[in-house]
C-alpha positions as CSV (number, residue, x, y, z in Angstrom):
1,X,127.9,79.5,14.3
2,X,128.1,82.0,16.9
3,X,131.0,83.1,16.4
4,X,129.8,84.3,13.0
5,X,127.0,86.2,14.7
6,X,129.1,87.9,16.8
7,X,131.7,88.8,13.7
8,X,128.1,89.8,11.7
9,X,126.9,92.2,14.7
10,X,130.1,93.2,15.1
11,X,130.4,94.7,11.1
12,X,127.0,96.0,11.0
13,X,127.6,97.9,14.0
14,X,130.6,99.2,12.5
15,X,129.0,99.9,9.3
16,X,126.4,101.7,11.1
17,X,128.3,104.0,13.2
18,X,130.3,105.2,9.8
19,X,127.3,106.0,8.3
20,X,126.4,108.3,11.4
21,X,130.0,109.9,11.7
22,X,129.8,110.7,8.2
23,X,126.8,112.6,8.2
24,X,127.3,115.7,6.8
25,X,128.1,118.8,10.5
26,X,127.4,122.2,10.4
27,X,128.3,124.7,13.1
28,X,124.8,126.6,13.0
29,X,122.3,124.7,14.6
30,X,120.8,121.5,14.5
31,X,120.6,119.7,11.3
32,X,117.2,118.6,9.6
33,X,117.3,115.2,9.4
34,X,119.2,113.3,6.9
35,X,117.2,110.5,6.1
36,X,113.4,108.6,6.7
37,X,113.6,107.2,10.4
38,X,116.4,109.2,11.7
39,X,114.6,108.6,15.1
40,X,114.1,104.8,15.3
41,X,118.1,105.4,13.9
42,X,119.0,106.8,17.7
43,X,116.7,104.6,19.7
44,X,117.9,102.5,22.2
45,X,117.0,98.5,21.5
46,X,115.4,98.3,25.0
47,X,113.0,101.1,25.6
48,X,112.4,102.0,21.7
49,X,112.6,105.9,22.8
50,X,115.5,108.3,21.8
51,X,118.8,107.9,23.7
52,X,119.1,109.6,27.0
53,X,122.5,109.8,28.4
54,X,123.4,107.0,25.9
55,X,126.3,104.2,27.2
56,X,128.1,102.5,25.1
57,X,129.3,98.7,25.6
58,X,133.1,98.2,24.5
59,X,133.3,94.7,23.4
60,X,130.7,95.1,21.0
61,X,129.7,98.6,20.5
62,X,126.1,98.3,21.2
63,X,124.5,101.8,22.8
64,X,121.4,102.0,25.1
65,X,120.1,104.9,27.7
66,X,121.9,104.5,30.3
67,X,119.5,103.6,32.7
68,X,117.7,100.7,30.7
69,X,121.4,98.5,30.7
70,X,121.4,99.6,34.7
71,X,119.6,96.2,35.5
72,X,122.7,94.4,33.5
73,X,125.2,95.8,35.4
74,X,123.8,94.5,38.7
75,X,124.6,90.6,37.7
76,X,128.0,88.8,38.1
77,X,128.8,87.9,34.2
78,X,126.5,90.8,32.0
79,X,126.2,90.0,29.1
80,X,124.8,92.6,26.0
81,X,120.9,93.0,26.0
82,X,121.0,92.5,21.9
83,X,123.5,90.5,21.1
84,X,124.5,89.0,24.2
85,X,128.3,89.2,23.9
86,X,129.9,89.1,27.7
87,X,131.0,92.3,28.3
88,X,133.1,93.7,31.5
89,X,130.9,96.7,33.0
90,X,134.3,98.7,33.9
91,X,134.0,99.1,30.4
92,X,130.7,100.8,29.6
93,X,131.0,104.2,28.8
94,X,129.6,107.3,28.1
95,X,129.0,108.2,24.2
96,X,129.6,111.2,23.7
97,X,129.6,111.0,20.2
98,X,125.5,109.9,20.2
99,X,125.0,112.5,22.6
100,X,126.5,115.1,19.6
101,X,124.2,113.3,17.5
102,X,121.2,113.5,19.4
103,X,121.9,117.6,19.6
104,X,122.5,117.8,15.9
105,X,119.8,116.2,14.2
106,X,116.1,116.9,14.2
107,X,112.8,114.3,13.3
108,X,109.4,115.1,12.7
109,X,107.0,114.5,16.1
110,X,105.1,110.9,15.2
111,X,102.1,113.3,16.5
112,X,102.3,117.0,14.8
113,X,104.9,116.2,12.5
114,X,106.6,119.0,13.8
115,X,110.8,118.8,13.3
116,X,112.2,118.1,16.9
117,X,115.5,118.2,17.9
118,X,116.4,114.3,19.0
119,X,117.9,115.3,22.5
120,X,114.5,117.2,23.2
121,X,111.9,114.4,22.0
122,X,111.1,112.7,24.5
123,X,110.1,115.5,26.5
124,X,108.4,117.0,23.6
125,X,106.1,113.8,22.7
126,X,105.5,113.7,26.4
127,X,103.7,117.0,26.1
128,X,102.1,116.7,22.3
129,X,98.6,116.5,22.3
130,X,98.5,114.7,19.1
131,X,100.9,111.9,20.8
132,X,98.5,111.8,23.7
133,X,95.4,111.5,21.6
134,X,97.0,108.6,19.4
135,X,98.1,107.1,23.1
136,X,94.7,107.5,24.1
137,X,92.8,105.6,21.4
138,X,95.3,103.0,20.8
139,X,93.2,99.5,21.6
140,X,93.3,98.9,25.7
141,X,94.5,95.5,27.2
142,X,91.5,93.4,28.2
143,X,92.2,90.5,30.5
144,X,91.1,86.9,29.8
145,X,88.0,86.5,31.6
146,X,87.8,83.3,33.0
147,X,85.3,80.8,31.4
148,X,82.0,80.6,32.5
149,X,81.3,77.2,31.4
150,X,81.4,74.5,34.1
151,X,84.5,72.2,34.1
152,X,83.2,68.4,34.2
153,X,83.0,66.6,37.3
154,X,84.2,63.5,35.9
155,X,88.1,64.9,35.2
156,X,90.0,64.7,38.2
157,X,92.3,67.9,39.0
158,X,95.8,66.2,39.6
159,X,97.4,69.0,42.1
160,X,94.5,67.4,44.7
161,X,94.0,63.9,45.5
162,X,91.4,61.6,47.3
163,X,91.9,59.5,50.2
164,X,91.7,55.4,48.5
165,X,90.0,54.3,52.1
166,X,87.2,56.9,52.5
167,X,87.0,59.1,49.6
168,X,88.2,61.9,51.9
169,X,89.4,64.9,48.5
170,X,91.4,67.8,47.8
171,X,94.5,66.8,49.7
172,X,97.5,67.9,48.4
173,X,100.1,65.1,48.7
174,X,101.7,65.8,52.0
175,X,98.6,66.5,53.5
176,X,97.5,62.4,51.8
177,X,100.3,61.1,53.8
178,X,99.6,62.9,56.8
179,X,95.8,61.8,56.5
180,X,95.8,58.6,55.8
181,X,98.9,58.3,58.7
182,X,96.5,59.9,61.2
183,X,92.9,58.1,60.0
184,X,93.8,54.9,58.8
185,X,96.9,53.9,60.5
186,X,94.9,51.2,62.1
187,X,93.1,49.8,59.0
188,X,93.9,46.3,58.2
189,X,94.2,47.0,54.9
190,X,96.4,50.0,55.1
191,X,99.5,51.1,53.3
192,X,102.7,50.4,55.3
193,X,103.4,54.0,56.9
194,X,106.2,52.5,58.3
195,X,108.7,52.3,55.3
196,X,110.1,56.1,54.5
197,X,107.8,59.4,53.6
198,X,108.6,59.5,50.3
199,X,107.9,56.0,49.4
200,X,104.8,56.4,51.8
201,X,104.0,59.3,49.9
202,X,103.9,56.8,46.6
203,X,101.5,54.1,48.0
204,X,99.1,56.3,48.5
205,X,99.5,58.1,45.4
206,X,99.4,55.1,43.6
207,X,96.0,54.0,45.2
208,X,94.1,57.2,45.3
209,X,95.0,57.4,41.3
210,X,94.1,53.9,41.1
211,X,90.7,54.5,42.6
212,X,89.8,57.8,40.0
């Protein structure tokens, strides 16, 4: 099965970088753009920008900026952010031939609709007023407010624990042990602290559970 992933990513990659070589060239200028969604055509899977200083990984073709796969190259065995194909990083490269594109092509602004060269977009939406308006109005990130209504007494909170000889609470379980080692060591109906921590640590789980 995942081999025929890889083999399908593989052949639509292909697929898709025939389609951009055979875009039509011309020597004057940039081109006007070919088709709808040129831009989200050149965006990098990571960021969702344009390229800048697209890379390109060997063993599967994939391209990204170059400084989004930087995190990737820092682990022993990489492997490719989209289709996650191991991948040597000696063989990451510059594309040159994206970089071409980028210069050639041009997309309308998603702000003033104004045609943009690719290579210069980013720093043109960075300075549209339209892009900062829509930026500016999309919906902000509120926070979940924690409830206001009271949590019942009568459910006990399972990270803390009460002491089963004198109702001693909210000890965590080494600091059970440790408690009923230091308080009730002496009891004549105390749990054998001699046996091993962790099985100490048991008992008195066991019994402050038992009396909740």
């Amino acid at each position: 099965m995942m081999a025929m992933f890889r083999s399908f990513v593989s052949a639509s990659t292909q697929l898709r970088q025939q389609q951009q070589q055979q875009q039509p060239s011309s020597g004057s200028g940039s081109l006007a753009a070919p088709a709808e969604g040129i831009e989200s055509q050149f965006s990098c899977p990571i960021c969702l920008e344009v390229y800048h200083k697209p890379v390109s990984i060997a063993s599967c073709s994939h391209t990204f900026c170059g400084e989004c796969l930087q995190p990737c190259l820092q682990v022993t065995s990489p492997l490719c952010p989209l289709c996650r194909v191991p991948f040597d990083p000696k063989k990451v490269e510059r594309s040159s031939s994206v970089e071409k594109q980028l210069a050639s092509y041009k997309a309308p602004c998603r702000g003033c609709n104004k045609k943009v060269a690719l290579v210069k977009m980013r720093s043109h939406i960075a300075s549209c007023s339209k892009v900062q308006e829509q930026i500016a109005n999309c919906p902000k990130f509120v926070p979940v407010v924690p409830t206001s209504q009271p949590i019942p007494s009568n459910i006990p909170n399972r990270s803390t624990f009460a002491c089963p000889f004198c109702g001693a609470r909210n000890l965590d379980q080494q600091e059970l042990v440790k408690h009923c080692m230091d308080s009730h060591r002496n009891d004549p109906n105390k749990v054998d602290y001699s046996i091993d921590e962790e099985a100490a640590l048991q008992a008195a789980l066991a019994l402050s559970l038992a009396e909740n």
